[in-house]
C-alpha positions as CSV (number, residue, x, y, z in Angstrom):
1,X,76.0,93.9,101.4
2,X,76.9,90.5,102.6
3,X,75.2,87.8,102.6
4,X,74.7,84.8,105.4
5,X,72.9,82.3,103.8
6,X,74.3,79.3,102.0
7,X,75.3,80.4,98.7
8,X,74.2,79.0,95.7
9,X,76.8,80.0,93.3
10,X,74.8,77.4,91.4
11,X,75.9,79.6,88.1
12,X,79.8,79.1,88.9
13,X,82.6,76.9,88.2
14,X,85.7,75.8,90.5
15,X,88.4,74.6,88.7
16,X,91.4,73.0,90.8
17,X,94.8,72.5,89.5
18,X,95.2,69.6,92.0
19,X,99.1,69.4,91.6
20,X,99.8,71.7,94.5
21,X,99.2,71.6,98.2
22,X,97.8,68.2,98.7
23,X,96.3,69.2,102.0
24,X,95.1,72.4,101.3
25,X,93.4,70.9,98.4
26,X,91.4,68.9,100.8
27,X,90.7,71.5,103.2
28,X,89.4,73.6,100.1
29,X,86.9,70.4,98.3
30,X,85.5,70.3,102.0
31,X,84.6,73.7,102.3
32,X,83.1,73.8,98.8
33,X,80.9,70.7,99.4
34,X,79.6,72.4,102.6
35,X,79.4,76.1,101.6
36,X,78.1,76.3,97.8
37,X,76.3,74.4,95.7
38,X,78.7,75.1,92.5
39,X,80.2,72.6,90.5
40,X,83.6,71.4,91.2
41,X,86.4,70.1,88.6
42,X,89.6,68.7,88.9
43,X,92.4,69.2,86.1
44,X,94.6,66.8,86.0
45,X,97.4,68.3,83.3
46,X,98.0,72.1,82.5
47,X,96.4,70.4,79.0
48,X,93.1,69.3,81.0
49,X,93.3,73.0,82.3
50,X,92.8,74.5,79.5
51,X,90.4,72.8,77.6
52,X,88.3,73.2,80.6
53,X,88.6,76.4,80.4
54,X,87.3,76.1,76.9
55,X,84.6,74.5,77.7
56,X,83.2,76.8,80.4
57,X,83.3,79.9,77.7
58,X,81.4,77.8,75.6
59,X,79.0,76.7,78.5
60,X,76.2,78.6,79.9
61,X,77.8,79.1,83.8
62,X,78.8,82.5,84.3
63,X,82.0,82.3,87.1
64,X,84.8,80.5,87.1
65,X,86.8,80.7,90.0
66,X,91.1,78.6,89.3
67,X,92.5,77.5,92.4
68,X,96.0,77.7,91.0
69,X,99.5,79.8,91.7
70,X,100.3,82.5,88.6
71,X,101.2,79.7,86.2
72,X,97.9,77.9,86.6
73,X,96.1,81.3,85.9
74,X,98.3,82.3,83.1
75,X,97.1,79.3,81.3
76,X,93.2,80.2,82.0
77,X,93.4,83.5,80.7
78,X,94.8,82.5,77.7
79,X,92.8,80.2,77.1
80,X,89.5,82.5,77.6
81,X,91.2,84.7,74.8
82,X,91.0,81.7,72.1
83,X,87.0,83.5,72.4
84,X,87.0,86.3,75.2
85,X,83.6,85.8,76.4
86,X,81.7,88.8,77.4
87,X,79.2,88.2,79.8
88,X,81.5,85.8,82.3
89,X,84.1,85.9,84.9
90,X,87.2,84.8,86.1
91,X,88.4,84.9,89.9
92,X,91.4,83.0,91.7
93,X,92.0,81.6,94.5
94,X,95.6,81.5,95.7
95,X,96.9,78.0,95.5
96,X,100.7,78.9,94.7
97,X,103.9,79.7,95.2
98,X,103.7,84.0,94.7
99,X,99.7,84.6,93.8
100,X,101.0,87.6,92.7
101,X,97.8,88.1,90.5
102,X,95.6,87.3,93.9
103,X,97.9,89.7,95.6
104,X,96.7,92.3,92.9
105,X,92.6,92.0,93.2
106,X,93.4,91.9,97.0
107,X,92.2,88.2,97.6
108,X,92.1,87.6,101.3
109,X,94.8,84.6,102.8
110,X,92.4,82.2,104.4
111,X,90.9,79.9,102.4
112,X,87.3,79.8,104.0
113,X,87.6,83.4,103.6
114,X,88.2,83.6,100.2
115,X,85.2,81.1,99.1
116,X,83.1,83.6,101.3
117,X,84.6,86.7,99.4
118,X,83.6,84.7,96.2
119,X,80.0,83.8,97.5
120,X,79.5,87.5,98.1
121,X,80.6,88.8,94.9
122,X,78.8,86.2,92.6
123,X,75.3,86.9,94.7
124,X,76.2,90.9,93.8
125,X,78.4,90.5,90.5
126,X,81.3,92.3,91.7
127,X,83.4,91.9,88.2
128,X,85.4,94.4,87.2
129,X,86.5,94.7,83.6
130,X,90.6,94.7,82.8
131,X,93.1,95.1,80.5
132,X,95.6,92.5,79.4
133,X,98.8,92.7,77.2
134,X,99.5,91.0,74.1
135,X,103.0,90.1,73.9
136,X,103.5,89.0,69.9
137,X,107.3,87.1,68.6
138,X,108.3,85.8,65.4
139,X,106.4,82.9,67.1
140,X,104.5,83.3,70.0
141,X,101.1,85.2,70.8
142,X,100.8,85.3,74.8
143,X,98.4,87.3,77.6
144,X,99.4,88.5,80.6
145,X,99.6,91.3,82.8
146,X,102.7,91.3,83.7
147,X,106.0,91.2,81.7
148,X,109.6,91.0,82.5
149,X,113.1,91.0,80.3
150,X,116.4,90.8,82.6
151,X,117.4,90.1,85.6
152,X,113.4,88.3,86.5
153,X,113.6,86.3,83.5
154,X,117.3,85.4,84.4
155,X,116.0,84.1,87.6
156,X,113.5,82.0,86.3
157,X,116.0,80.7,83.5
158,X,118.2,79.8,86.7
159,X,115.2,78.3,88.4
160,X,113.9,76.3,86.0
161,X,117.8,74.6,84.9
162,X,118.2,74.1,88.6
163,X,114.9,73.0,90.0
164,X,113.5,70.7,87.0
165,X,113.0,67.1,86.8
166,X,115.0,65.8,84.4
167,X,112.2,63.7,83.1
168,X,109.0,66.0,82.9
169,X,110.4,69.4,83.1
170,X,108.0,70.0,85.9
171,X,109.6,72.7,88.0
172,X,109.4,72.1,91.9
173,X,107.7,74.4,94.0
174,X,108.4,76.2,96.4
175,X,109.5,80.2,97.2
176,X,113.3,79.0,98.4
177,X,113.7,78.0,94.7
178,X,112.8,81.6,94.1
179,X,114.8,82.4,96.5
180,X,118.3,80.3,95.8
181,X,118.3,81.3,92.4
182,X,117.8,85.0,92.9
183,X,121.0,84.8,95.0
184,X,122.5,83.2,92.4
185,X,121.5,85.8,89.6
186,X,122.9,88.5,91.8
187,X,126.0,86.9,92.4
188,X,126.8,86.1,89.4
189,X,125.1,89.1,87.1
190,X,127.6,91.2,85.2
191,X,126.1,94.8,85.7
192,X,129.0,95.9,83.1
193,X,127.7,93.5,80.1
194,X,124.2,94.6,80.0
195,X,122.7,94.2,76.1
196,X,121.2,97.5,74.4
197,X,117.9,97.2,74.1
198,X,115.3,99.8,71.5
199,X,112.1,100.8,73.2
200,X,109.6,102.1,70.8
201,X,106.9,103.5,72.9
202,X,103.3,105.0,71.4
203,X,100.9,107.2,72.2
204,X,101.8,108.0,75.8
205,X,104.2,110.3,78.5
206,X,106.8,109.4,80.5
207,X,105.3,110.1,84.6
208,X,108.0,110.6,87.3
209,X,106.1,110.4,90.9
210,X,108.2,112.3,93.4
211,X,108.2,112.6,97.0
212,X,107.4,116.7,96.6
213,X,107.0,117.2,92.7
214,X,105.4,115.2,90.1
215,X,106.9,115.0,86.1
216,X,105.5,114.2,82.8
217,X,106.2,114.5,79.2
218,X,103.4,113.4,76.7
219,X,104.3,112.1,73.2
220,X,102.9,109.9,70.3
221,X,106.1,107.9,69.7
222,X,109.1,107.8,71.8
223,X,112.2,106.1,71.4
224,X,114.8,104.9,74.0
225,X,117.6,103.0,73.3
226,X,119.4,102.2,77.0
227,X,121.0,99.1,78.7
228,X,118.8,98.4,81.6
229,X,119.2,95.6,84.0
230,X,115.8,95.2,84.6
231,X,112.4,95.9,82.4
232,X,109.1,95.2,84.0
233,X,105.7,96.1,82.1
234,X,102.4,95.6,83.8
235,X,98.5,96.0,83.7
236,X,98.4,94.8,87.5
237,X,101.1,95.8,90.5
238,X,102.6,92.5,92.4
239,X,104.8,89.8,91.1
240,X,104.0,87.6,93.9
241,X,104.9,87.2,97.7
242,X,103.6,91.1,97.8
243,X,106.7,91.9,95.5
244,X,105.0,95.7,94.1
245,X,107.1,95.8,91.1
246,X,104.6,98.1,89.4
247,X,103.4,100.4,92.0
248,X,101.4,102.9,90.0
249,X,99.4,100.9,87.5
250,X,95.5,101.1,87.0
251,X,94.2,97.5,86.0
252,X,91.6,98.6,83.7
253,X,92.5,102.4,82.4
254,X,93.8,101.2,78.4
255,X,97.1,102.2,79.4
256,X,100.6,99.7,80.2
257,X,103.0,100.9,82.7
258,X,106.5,100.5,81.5
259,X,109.5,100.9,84.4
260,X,113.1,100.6,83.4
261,X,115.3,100.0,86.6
262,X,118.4,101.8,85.5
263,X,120.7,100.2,88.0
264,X,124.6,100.2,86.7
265,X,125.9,98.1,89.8
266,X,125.0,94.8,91.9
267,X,125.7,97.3,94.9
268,X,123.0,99.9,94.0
269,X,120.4,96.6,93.0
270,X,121.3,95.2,96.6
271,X,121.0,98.5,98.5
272,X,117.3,99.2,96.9
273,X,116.2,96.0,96.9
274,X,113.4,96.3,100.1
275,X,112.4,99.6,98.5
276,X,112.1,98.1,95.1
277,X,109.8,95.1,96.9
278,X,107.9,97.4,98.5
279,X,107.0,99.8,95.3
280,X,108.4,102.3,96.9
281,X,110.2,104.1,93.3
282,X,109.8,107.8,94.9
283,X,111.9,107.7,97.7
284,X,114.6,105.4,95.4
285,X,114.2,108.4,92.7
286,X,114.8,111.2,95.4
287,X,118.4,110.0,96.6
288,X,119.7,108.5,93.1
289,X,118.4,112.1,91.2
290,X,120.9,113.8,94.3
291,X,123.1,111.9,93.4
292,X,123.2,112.1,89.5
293,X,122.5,108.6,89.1
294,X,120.0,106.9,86.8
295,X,116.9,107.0,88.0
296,X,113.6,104.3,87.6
297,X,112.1,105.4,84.9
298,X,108.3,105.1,84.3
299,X,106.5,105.3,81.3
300,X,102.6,104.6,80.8
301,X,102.0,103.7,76.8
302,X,99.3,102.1,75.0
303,X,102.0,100.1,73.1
304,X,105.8,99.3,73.1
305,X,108.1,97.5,70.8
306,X,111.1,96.1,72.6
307,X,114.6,95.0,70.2
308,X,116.8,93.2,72.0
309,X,120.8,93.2,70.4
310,X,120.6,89.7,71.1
311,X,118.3,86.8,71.6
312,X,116.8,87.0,75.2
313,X,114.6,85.2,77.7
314,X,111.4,87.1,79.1
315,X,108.3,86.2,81.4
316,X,104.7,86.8,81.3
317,X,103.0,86.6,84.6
318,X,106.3,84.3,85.7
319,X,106.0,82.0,83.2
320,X,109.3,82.0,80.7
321,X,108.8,82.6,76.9
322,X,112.1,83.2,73.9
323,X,112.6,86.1,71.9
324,X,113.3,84.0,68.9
325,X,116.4,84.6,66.6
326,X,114.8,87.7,65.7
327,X,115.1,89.3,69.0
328,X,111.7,91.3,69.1
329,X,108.7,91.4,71.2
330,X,105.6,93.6,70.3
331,X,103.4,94.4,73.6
332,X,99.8,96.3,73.0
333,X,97.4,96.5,75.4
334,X,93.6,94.8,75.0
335,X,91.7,97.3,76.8
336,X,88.7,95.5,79.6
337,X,88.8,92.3,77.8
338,X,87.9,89.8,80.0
339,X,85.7,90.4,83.5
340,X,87.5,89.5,86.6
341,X,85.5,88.6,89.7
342,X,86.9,91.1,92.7
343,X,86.1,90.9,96.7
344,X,83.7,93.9,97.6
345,X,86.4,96.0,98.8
346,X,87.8,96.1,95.5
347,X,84.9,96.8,93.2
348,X,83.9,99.6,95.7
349,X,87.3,101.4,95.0
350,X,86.3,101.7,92.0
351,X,82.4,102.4,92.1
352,X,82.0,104.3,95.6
353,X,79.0,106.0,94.3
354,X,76.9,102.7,94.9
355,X,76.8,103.4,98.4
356,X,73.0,104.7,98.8
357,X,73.7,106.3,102.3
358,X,75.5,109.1,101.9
């Protein structure tokens, strides 16, 4: 299905957050100007970003393809929902820190592999349609697909008072930032102060996946009212750096996965941690249900309302937002709103009955 001549893409857009990666960016504008025949735009400001974004809905181009870490993506898709357009496509390239969304749709590492992916799947339209959340405060409508309250949004509170210039709040780069002010969290976390927090879930079932048996209980409304270190809630799996924080998701099925990581001490966070990377919430399940302990719990919901005792921090796809003084966030999902471009691999996992052979 591949193809080997020079690819037009003629009907596509790549847009460049040229902030990161000096050299990579030049590597990347030389492979462009030899391999396709697309047009090529450079965004000076997150600003610039989005109002070409804008622009291309309003356009007659049917692709778009960011070069951009999550933050830089983050601000495209919200900027495509101002008007979702129907009959166009986003797709990424990973110029970031995490490309935890490029980790998601399986974009390969190289960069002149990834403009071939994208060459392929504009000559054949491999889009697939997904699902994003709306996250709604007193103030604030956002998109994402993922969401994070605790301990993540601690470490990016962390990061961002540590790692910002003073003048432009810009936040420097890098995964050791990530890294140094994770330590930092855990070190300093108080695992016996955890806030309440009031989960109203709808129109769903909790789902345990075990190791030998499976659980579910379906209901239309569902409250939980725990003190969890740790909620993530996601339409796609990785954070970034391959971190599978939300292992069982579907991107495009109308349904959010909800996981609360019941951990009561910095020990048992520690002790799970390359399990917890890895996504691997059955085998953590199997030794802490042994043991009586808490378990990860899963929940898969069309919608959740989350009250927090206090004002908190959260992120969507990494990128920190406020509860405001009223300490609520409303999350519903938007069911295949926007088409994302995919590599071939991808789109056949979901349509294998293309293949003509068999």
């Amino acid at each position: 299905m591949k193809t080997n001549s020079r690819s037009r893409i003629e009907n596509g857009v790549f847009l460049i957050n040229p902030t990161r990666r000096r050299a990579s960016l030049k590597i990347l504008k030389k492979i462009l100007k030899k391999e396709t025949n697309a047009e090529v735009i450079e965004a000076g400001t997150p600003q610039q970003l989005c109002d070409e974004v804008i622009q291309f809905c309003k356009g007659p181009k049917k692709y778009l393809i960011i070069w951009g870490g999550d933050g830089t993506v983050h601000n495209a898709i919200n900027s495509m929902m101002v008007r979702p357009p129907e009959d166009k496509a986003l797709g990424f390239l990973r110029g970031g820190t995490g490309n935890g969304i490029q980790d998601s749709y399986e974009i390969p590492w190289r960069i002149n592999k990834q403009i071939e992916t994208y060459i392929n799947s504009a000559e054949h339209n491999y889009y697939e349609p997904v699902d994003l959340l709306k996250i709604e405060t007193e103030t604030d409508t956002v998109y994402g697909q993922l969401f994070g309250i605790g301990l993540d949004a601690e470490v990016l509170r962390v990061r961002k008072e540590k790692h910002s210039a003073a003048e432009s709040q810009l936040i420097a780069p890098g995964f050791r930032y990530y890294l140094s002010s994770g330590f930092h969290v855990l070190k300093n976390f108080d695992f016996r102060e955890l806030t309440e927090v009031k989960l109203t879930f709808s129109r769903g079932k909790y789902v345990m996946k075990g190791a030998k048996i499976n659980a579910e209980h379906p209901f239309d409304s569902f409250v939980r009212i725990t003190r969890p270190p740790l909620i993530e809630i996601g339409s796609r799996p990785y954070y970034g750096k391959h971190f599978k924080i939300c292992p069982d998701v579907v991107c495009n099925n109308g349904k959010m996965e909800a996981y609360l990581f019941q951990f009561t001490t910095r020990f048992s966070a520690i002790r799970n941690i390359v399990s917890i990377w890895n996504g691997w919430h059955d085998q953590i399940n199997s030794h802490l249900v042994k043991a009586g302990h808490p378990l990860i719990e899963r929940y898969e919901v069309e919608s959740t309302t989350i009250n927090t005792a206090a004002p908190s921090y959260f992120h969507v796809d990494g990128e920190l937002y406020h509860t405001g003084d009223k300490g609520e966030i409303r999350i519903s999902i938007v069911p295949r709103v926007l088409n994302f471009l995919v590599p071939e691999h991808f789109y056949l996992k979901f349509h294998p009955y293309i293949f003509t052979d068999f």
